[in-house]
N, C-alpha and C positions, 0 to 999 in steps of 0.2 A: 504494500500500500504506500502510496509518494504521499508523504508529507507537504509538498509544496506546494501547489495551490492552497490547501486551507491556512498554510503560514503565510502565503502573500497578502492574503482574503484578510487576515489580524492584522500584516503589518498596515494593510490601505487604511483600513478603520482605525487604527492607532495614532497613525499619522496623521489622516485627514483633518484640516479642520482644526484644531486647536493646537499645533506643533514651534509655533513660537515662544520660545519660555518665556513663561510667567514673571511677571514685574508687582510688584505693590502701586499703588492708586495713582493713576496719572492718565493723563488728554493726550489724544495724538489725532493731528489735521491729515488729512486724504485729499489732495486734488482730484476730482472726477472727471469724466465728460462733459465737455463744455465752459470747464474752469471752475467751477464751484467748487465751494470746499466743505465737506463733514467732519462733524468730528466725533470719536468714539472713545468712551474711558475702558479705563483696564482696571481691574482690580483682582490681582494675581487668574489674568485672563480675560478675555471680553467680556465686557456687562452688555447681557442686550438690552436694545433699543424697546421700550416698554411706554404704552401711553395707555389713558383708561379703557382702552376698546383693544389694544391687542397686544402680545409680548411677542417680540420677535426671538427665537435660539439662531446659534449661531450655524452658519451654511456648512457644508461639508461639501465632500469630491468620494468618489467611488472608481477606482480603477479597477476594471475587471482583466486582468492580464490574457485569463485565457481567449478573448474576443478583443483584445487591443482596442476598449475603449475607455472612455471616465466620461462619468454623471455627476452632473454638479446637483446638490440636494437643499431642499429649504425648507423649515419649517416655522408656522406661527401658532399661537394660542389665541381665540378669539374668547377672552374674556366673559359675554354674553352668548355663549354658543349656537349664536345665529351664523348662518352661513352666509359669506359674503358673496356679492354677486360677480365678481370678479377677480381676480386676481393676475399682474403683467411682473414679473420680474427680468430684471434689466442688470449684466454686466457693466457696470460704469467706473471700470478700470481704465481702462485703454482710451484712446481720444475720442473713438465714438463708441455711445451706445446697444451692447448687443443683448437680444430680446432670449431669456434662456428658456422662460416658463410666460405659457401665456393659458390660462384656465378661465374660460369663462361660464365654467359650471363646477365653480367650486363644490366640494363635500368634505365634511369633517367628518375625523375619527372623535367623539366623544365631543372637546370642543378645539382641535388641532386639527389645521389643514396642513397636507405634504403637500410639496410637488416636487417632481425634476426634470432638470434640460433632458434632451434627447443625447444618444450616446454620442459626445465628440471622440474624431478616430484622430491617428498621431500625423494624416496629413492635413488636418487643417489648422489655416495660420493664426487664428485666434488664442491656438495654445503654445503659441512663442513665451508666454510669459513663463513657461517652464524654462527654459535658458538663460532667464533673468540670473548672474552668477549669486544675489544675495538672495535672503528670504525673502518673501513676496507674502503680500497683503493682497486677495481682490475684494473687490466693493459693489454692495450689490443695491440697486433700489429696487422696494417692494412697493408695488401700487397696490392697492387694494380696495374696488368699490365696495362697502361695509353693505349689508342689507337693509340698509334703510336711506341710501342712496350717494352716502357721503366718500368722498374719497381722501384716503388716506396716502401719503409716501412717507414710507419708512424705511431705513436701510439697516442692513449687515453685512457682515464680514467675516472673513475667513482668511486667519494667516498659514504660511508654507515656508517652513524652512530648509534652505538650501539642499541638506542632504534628504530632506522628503522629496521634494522635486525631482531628484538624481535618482530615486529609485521609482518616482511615476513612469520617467521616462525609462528607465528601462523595463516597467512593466509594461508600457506602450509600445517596446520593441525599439526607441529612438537611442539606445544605447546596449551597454554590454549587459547580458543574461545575465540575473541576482544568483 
């Protein structure tokens, strides 16, 4: 029986998503698409973005080695567990805009909506920011029309540090086999 796949399958989930070490309480600004600036606190870790209608968690990435893809994954709590009528999330790393999740028939698990992008493969160029040499931060805005008509943006984040990225890609195939 190989061991490997189910070790890669731990190391993705491991790494995903939370792999910048932890700092004690401090603000750090994000330039996005279009020049605007966010900003997010840490407190030994991302604090999500929370307001009285939803609590954002923080995004993650899913490498599936044996199919050379990654799913980028998002989740929120809606507070009043009404389901909202929509939901657009938006990569706003990079200088423009790219649309990862677009649901417009949301549904909750209890009162948590999931979604995720569709699989990006190792030749598309929106995942250059894996060859970024340091750790990397992406940034995401979350639109979300609420069920009662209002819309909200709210963002999150997801850090990756350097040697997580070096092994995305080589579970991507864009480098040497782990």
């Amino acid at each position: 029986m190989s061991f490997r796949k189910p070790l890669l399958a731990a190391v993705s989930l491991a790494l995903g998503g939370c792999v910048i070490p932890a700092y004690n309480n401090f603000t750090r600004s994000f330039t996005i698409s279009g020049g605007a600036t966010v900003e997010f606190n840490f407190s030994n870790g991302l604090v999500p973005e929370e307001n009285s209608d939803v609590k954002m968690l923080p995004a993650s990435l899913d490498v599936k080695a044996a199919v050379k893809t990654m799913v980028y994954n998002f989740k929120f709590i809606v507070k009043s567990g009404d389901a909202p009528r929509s939901v657009v999330i938006e990569d706003v790393s990079g200088a423009a805009p790219e649309i990862l999740v677009e649901d417009d028939h949301p549904r909750l698990a209890g009162k948590s909506w999931h979604g995720a992008s569709g699989p990006k493969t190792p030749d598309d160029p929106r995942l250059a920011w894996l060859d970024e040499p340091d750790d990397s931060f992406r940034i995401y805005r979350v639109n979300i029309m609420t069920s009662d008509g209002r819309r909200l943006v709210m963002y999150t984040a997801a850090g990756y540090a350097a040697p997580a990225k070096e092994l995305f890609k080589k579970m991507l195939g864009l480098g040497k086999a782990p």
